[in-house]
N, C-alpha and C positions, 0 to 999 in steps of 0.2 A: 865768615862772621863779619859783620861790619863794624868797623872800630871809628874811632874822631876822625883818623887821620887816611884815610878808607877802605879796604879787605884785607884780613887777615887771614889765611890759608894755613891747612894743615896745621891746625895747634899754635899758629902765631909762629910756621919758623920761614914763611913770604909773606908778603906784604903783597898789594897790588893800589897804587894810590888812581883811584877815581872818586867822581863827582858821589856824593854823598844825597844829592837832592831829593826826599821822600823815603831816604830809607833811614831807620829807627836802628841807633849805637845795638848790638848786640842780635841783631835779627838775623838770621841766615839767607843766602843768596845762593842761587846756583849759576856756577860760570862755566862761559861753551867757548871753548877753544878751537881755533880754525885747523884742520889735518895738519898742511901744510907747514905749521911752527911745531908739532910735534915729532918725536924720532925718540926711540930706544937708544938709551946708555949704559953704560956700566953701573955700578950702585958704587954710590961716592964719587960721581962725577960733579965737578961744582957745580952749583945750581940747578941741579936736576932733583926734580918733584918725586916721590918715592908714591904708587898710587897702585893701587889694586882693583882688576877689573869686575863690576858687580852683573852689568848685563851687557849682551850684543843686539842689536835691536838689527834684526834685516833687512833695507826697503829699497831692494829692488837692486837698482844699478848705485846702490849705496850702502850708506851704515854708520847708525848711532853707537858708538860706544862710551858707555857710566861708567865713570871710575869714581872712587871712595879712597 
């Protein structure tokens, strides 16, 4: 969701501050994460995002994966 100060995730419990230009306080975004910054943790590892997988998308010598 985009807030003044600019994305709020998961219910407001990260923040992500970027540029706000054309997007409307309260509108939904969707954010794409590069593979490479992501990795499996424990649950209750600091800073780690708690997300659940909604589709695997297959293409090919790749792959989209949606998390909620």
């Amino acid at each position: 969701t985009v807030t003044l100060d600019g994305l709020s995730l998961l219910g407001g419990s990260r923040k992500l501050g970027v540029s706000r230009t054309g997007l409307a306080v309260g509108s939904k975004v969707a954010v794409g994460v590069r593979p490479e910054a992501v990795r499996m943790v424990a649950p209750g590892t600091p800073g780690a995002l708690a997300a659940s997988v909604d589709l695997i998308e297959e293409l090919g010598a790749g792959r989209v994966i949606y998390v909620d």
